[in-house]
FIDREN-655232 format. One record per atom (N, C-alpha, C): residue number from 1; atom name; y, x, z. Coordinates in steps of 0.02 Angstrom, whole numbers. Atoms other than C-alpha are relative to their C-alpha. Layout:
<sites>
SITE   marti   gufi    north     east       up
SITE     NUM     CA        Y        X        Z
...
</sites>
This chain:
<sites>
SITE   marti   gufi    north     east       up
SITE       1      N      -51      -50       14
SITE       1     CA     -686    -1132      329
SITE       1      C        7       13      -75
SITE       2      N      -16        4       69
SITE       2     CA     -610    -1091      160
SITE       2      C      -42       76      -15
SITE       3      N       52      -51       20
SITE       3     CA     -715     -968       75
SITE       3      C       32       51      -68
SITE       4      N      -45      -26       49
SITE       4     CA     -640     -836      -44
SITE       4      C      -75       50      -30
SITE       5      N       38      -46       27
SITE       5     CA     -734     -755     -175
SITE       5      C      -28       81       -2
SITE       6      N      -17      -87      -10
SITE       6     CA     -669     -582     -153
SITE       6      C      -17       26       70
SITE       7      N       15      -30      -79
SITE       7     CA     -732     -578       52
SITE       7      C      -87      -23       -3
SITE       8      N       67       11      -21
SITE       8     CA     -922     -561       62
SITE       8      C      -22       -4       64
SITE       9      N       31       27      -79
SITE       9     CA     -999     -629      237
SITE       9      C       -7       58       39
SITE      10      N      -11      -69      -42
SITE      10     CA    -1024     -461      280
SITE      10      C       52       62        5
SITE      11      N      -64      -42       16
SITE      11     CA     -858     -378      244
SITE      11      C        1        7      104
SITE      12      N       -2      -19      -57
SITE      12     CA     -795     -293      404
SITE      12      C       53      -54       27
SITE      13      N      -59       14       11
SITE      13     CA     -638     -406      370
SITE      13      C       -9      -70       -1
SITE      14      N       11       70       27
SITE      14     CA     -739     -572      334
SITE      14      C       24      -48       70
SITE      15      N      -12       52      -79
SITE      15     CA     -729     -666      539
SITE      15      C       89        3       -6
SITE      16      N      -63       -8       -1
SITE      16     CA     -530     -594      541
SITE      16      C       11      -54      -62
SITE      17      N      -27       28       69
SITE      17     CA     -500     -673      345
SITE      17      C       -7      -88       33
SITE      18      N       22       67       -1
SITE      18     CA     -589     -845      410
SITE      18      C       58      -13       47
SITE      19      N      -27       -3      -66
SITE      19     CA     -494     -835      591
SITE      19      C       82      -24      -49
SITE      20      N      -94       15       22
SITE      20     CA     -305     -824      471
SITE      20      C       -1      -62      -34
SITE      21      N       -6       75       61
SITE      21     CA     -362     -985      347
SITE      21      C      -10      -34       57
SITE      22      N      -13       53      -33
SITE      22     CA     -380    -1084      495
SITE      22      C       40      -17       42
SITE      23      N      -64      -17      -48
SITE      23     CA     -232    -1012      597
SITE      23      C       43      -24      -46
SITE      24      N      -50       24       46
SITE      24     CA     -155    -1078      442
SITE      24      C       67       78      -17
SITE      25      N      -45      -57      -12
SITE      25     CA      -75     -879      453
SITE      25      C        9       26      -90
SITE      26      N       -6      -14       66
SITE      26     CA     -137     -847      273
SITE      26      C      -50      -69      -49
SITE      27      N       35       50       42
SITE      27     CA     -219     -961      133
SITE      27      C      -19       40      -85
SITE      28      N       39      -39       71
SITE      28     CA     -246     -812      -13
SITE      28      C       56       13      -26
SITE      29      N      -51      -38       53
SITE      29     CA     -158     -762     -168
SITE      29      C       -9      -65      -54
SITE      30      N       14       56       43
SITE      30     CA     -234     -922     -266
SITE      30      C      -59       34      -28
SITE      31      N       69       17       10
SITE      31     CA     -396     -958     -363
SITE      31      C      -52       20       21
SITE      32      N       64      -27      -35
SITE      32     CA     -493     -925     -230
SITE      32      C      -15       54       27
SITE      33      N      -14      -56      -22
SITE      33     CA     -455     -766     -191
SITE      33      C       35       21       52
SITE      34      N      -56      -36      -78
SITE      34     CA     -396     -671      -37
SITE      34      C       37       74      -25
SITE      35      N      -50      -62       16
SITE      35     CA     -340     -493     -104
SITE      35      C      -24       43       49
SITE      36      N       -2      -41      -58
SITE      36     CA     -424     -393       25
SITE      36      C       35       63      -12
SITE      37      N      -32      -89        1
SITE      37     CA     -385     -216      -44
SITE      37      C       62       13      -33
SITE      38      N      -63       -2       13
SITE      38     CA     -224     -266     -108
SITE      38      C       56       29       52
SITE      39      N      -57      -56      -38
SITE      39     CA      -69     -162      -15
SITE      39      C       20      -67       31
SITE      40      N      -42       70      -40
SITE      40     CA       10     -305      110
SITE      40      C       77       38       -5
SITE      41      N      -72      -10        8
SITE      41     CA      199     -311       90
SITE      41      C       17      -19       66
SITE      42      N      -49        5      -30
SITE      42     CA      340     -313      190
SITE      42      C       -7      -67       25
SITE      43      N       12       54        9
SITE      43     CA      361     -479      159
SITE      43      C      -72      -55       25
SITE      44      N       62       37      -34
SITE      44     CA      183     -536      201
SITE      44      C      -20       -1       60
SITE      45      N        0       12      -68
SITE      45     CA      170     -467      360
SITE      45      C       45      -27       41
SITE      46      N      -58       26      -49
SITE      46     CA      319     -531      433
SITE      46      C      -16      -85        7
SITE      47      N       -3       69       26
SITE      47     CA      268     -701      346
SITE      47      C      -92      -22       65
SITE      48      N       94        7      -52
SITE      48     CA       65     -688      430
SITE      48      C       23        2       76
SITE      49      N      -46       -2      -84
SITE      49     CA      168     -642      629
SITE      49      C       34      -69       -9
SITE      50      N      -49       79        5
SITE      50     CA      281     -782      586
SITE      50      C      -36      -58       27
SITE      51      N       57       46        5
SITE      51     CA      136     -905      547
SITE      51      C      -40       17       88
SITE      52      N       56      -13      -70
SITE      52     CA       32     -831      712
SITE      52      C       44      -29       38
SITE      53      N      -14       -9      -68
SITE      53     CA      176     -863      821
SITE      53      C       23      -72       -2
SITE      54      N      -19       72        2
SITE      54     CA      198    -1050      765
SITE      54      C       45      -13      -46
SITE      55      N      -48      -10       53
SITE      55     CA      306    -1015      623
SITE      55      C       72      -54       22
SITE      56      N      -45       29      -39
SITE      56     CA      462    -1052      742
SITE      56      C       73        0      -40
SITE      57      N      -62      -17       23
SITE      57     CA      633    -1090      657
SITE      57      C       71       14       39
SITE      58      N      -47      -32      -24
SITE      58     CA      779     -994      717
SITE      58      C       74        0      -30
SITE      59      N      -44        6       20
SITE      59     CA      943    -1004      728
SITE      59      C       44       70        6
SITE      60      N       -5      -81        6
SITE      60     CA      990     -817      666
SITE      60      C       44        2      -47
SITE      61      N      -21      -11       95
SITE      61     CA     1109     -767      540
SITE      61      C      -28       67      -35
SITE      62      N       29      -41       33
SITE      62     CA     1031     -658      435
SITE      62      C       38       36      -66
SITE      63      N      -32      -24       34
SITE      63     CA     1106     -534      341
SITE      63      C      -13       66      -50
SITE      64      N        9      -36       37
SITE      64     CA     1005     -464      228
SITE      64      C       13       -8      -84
SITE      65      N        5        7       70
SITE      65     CA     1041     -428       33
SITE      65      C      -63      -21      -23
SITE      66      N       76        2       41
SITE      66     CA      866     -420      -19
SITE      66      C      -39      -56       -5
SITE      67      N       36       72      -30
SITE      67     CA      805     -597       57
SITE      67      C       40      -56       -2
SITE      68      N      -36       79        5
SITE      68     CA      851     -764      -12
SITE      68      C      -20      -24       39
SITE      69      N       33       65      -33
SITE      69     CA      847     -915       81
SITE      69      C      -61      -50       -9
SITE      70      N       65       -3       39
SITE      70     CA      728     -981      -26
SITE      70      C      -70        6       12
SITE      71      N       51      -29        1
SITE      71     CA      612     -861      -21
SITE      71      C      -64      -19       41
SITE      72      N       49       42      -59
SITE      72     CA      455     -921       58
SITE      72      C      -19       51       80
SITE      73      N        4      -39      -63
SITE      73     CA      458     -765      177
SITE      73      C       70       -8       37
SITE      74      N      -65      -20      -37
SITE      74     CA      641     -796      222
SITE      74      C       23      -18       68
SITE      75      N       15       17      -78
SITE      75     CA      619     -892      390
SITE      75      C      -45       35       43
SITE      76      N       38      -50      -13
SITE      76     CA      494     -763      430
SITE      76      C       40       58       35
SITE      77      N      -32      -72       -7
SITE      77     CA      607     -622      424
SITE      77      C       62      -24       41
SITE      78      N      -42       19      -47
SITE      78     CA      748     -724      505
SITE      78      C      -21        5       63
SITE      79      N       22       -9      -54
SITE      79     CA      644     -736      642
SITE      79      C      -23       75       51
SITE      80      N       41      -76        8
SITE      80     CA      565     -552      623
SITE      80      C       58       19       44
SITE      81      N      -55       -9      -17
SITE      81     CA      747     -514      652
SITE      81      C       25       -5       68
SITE      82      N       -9        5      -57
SITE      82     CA      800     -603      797
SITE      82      C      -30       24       61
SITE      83      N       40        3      -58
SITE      83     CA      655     -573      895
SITE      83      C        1       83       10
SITE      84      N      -12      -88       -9
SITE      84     CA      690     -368      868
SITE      84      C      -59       38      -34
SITE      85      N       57      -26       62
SITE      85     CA      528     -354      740
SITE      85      C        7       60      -21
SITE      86      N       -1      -49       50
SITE      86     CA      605     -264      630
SITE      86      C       83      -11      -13
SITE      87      N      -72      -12       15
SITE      87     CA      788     -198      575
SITE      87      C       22       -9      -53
SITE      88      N       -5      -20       77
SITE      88     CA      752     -186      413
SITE      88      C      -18       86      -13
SITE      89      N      -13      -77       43
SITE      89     CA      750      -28      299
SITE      89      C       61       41       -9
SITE      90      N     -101      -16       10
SITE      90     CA      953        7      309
SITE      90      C       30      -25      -52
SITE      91      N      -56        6       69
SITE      91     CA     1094      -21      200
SITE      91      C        4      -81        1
SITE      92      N      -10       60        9
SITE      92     CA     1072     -220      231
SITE      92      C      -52      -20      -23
SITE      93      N       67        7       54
SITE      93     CA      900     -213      150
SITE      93      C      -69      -17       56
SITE      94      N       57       23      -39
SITE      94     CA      733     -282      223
SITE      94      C      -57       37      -39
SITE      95      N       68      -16       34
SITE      95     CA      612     -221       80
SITE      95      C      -46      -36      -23
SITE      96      N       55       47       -1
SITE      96     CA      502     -362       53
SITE      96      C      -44       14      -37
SITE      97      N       70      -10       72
SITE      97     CA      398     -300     -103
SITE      97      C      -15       58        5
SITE      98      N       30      -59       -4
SITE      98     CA      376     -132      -23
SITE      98      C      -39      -30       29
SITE      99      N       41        5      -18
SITE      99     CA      225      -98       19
SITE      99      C        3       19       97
SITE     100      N       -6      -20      -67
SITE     100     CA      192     -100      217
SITE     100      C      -59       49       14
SITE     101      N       59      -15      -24
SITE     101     CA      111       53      288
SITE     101      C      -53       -7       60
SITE     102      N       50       -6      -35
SITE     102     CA      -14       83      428
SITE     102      C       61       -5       73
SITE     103      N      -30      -17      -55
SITE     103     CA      122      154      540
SITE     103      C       53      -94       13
SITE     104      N      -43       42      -12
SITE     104     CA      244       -1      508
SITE     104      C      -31      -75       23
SITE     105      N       44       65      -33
SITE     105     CA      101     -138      535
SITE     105      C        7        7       87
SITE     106      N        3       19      -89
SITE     106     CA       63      -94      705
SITE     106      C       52       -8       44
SITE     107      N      -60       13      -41
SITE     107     CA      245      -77      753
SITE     107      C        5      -53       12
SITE     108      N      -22       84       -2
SITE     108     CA      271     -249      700
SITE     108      C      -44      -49       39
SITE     109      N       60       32      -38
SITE     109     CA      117     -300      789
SITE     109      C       36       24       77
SITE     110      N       -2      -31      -71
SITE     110     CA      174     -197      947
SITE     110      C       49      -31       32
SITE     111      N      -44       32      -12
SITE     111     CA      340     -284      935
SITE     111      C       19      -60       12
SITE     112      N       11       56       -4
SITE     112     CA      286     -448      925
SITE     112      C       -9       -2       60
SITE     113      N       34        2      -67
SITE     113     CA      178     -422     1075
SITE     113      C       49        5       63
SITE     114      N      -42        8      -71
SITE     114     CA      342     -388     1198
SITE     114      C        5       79        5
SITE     115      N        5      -78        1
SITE     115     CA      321     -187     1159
SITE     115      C       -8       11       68
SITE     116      N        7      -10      -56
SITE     116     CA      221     -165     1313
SITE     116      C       -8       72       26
SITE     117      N      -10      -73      -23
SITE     117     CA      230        2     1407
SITE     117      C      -64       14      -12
SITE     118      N       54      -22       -4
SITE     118     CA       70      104     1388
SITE     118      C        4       69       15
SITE     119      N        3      -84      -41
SITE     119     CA       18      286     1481
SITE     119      C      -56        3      -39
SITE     120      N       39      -40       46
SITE     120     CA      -66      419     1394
SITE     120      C       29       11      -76
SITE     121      N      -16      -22       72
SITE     121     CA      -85      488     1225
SITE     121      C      -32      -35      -41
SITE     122      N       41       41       58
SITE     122     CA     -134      413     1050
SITE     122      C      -43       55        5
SITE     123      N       64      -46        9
SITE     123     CA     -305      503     1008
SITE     123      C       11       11      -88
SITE     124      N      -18      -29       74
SITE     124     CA     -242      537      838
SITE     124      C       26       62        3
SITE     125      N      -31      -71       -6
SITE     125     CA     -210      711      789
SITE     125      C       64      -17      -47
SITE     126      N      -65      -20       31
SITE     126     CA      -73      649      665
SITE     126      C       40      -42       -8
SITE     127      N      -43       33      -21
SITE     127     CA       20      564      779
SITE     127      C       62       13       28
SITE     128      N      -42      -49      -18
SITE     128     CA      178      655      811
SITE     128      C       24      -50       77
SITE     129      N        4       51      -55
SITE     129     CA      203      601     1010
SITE     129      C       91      -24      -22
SITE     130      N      -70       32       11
SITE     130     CA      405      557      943
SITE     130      C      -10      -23      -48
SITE     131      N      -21       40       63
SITE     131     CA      373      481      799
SITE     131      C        2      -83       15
SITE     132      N      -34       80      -29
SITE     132     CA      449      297      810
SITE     132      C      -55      -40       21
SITE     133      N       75       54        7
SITE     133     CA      263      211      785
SITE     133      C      -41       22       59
SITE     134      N       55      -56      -47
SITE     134     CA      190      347      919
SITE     134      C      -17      -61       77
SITE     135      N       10       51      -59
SITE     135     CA      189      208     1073
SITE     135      C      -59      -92      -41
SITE     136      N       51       67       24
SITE     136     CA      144       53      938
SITE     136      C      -68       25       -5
SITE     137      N       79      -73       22
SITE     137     CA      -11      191      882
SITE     137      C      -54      -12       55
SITE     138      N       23        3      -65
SITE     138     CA      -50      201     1063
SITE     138      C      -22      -54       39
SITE     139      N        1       64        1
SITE     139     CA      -40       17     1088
SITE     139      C      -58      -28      -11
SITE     140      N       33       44       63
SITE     140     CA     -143      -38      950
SITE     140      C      -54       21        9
SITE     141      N       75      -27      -27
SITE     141     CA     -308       96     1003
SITE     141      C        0      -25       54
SITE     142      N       40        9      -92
SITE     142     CA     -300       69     1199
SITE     142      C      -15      -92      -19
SITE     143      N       38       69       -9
SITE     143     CA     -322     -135     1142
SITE     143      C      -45       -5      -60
SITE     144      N       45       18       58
SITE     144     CA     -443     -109     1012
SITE     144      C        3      -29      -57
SITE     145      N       -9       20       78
SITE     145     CA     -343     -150      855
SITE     145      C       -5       34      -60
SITE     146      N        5      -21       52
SITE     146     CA     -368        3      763
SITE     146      C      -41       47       39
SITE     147      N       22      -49      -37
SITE     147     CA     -479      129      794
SITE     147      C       -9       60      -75
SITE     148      N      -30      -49       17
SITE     148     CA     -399      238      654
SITE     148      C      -42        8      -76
SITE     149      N       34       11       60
SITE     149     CA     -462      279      496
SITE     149      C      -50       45      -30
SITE     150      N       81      -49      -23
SITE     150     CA     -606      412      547
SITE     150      C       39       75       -4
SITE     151      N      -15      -76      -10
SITE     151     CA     -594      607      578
SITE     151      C       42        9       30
SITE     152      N      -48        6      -54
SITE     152     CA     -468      577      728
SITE     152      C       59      -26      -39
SITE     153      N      -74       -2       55
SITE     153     CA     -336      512      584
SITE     153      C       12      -85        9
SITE     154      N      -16       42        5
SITE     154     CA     -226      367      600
SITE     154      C       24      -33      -48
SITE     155      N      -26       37       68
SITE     155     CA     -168      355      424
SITE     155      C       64      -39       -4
SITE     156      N      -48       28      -41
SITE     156     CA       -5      313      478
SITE     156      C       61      -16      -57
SITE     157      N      -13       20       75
SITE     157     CA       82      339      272
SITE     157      C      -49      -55      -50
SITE     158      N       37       47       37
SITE     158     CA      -60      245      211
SITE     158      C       13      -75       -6
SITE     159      N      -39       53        4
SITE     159     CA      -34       83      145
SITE     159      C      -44      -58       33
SITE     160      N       46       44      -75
SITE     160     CA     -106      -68      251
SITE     160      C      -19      -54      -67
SITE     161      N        8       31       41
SITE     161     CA     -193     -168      161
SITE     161      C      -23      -81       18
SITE     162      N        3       80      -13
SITE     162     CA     -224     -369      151
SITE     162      C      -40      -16       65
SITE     163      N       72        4      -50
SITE     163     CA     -390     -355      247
SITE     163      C       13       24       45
SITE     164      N        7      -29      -48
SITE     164     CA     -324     -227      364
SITE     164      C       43      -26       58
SITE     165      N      -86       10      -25
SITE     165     CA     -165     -313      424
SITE     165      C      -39      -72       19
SITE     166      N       28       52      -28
SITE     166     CA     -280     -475      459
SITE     166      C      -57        7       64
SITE     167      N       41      -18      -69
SITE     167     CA     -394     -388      552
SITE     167      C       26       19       73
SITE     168      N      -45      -28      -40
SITE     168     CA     -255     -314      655
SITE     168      C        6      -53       28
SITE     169      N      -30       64      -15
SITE     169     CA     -186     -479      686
SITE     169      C      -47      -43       47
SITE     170      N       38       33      -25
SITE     170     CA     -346     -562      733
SITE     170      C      -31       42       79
SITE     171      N       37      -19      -52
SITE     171     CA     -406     -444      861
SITE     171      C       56       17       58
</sites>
């Protein structure tokens, strides 16, 4: 497995990091480096789902300003798109160099998955039960992808970071 300087063997994050370099989902930032506590973008997660799901090309028109063709995430988000991922941010805009938070990872994770029904409540206290993410939230604890970010808190503005959004992915 490819070995990155910046993930020590015992990181909580290290089995997930190995699991994406051979899923071919991620491969780093370059020289060797993975970026764990770097903020994951827009752009990256859509690009890491993409990669997990066989990085399938679609025949979508896509109509966002913000995303060239180009772009190495732009078949990503075409796909993101079609498959009902993600809408974007409004106005025609996708976001790609925002940062993705906590709440918008697991959506995109939840959405991938077929947004399966789930009963009961999130165990987060600051999980508003209407807020859009409140079912992905719910999702993502009852299968053991997040179990929140301690003191009953889901951290749901917080920003997701490289390591956390692989771990997500992997489990």
């Amino acid at each position: 497995p490819m070995t990155f300087t910046d993930v020590p063997d015992t990181a909580y994050y290290a089995e997930a990091v190995n699991w994406a370099v051979a899923k071919k989902i991620t491969g780093g930032v370059g020289n060797g480096l993975f970026a764990p506590n770097d903020p994951c973008t827009r752009a990256q997660i859509v690009t890491f789902l993409w990669r997990a799901a066989g990085s399938p090309v679609v025949n979508y028109a896509m109509n966002m300003t913000d995303v060239a063709e180009d772009a190495y995430y732009g078949e990503a988000v075409r796909w993101a798109l079609s498959e009902g991922i993600t809408t974007g941010t409004g106005d025609g805009k996708f976001s790609p160099d925002a940062t993705c938070t906590r709440a918008q990872a697991v959506t995109f994770l939840y959405r991938a998955s077929g947004a399966p029904a789930v009963s009961g409540n999130a165990a987060f206290s600051d999980v508003a039960t209407n807020a859009y993410y409140a079912a992905a939230v719910k999702w993502a604890e009852k299968n053991g992808i997040t179990g929140g970010i301690g003191g009953g808190l889901f951290g749901s503005d917080n920003n997701c970071t490289r390591a956390q959004i692989v771990t997500f992915l992997y489990r």
